[in-house]
N, C-alpha and C positions, 0 to 999 in steps of 0.2 A: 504494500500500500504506500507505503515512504516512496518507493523509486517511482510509481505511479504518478505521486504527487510532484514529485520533482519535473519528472517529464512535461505533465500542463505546464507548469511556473513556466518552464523552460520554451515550449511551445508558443505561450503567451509571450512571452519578453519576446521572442523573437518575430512574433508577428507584428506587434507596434514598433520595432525598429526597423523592417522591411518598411510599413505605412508612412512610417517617419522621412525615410531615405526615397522614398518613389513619388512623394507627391502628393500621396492621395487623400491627405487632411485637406480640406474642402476651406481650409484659411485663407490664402492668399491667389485659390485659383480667380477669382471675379477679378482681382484686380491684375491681372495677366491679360486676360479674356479682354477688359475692355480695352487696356492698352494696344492689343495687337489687333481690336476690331477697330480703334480707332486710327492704326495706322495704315491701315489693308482701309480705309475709308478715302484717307488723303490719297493716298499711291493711285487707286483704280477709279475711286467715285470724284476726287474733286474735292470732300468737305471736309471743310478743315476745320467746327466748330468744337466735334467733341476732342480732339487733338490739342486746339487750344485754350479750352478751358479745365479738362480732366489731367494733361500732362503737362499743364504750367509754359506751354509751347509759344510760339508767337507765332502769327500769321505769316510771316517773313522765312521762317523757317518751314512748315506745312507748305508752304507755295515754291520754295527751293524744292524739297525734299516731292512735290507732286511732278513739277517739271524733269528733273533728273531721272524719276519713273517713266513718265512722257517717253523722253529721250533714250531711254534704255530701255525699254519694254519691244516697240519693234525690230529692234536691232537684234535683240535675244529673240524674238520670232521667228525673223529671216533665217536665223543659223539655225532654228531645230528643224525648219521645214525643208531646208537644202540638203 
């Protein structure tokens, strides 16, 4: 029964350190999520509002950072369809 119990303990501790190490606490993914919806916003859509009001950005920056997508985006098309 002793080595039984050990083995849970041990089962247990090992699974919140896997959960710990992968990601999967549900704490800090939203603020990922919006960050990367808001840049995948400016890059393809153009809108730059949640970019500069959720990451502290400036419009000057979301309008560089849309253009250089612009600019780069066909250029990377042309080579995967060649």
């Amino acid at each position: 029964m002793k080595h039984h119990s050990k083995l849970v303990i041990l089962g247990l501790a090992a699974t919140l350190v896997m959960t710990s190490l992968t990601g999967c606490l549900h704490r800090k993914k939203t603020t990922y999520q919006a960050y990367m919806q808001n840049v995948l916003d400016v890059n393809y859509k153009g809108s730059f509002d949640g970019y500069v009001k959720d990451n502290d950005g400036s419009e000057e920056d979301a309008s560089a950072m849309y253009s250089d997508s612009i600019d780069y985006l066909p250029a990377s098309s042309s080579i995967i369809t060649h």
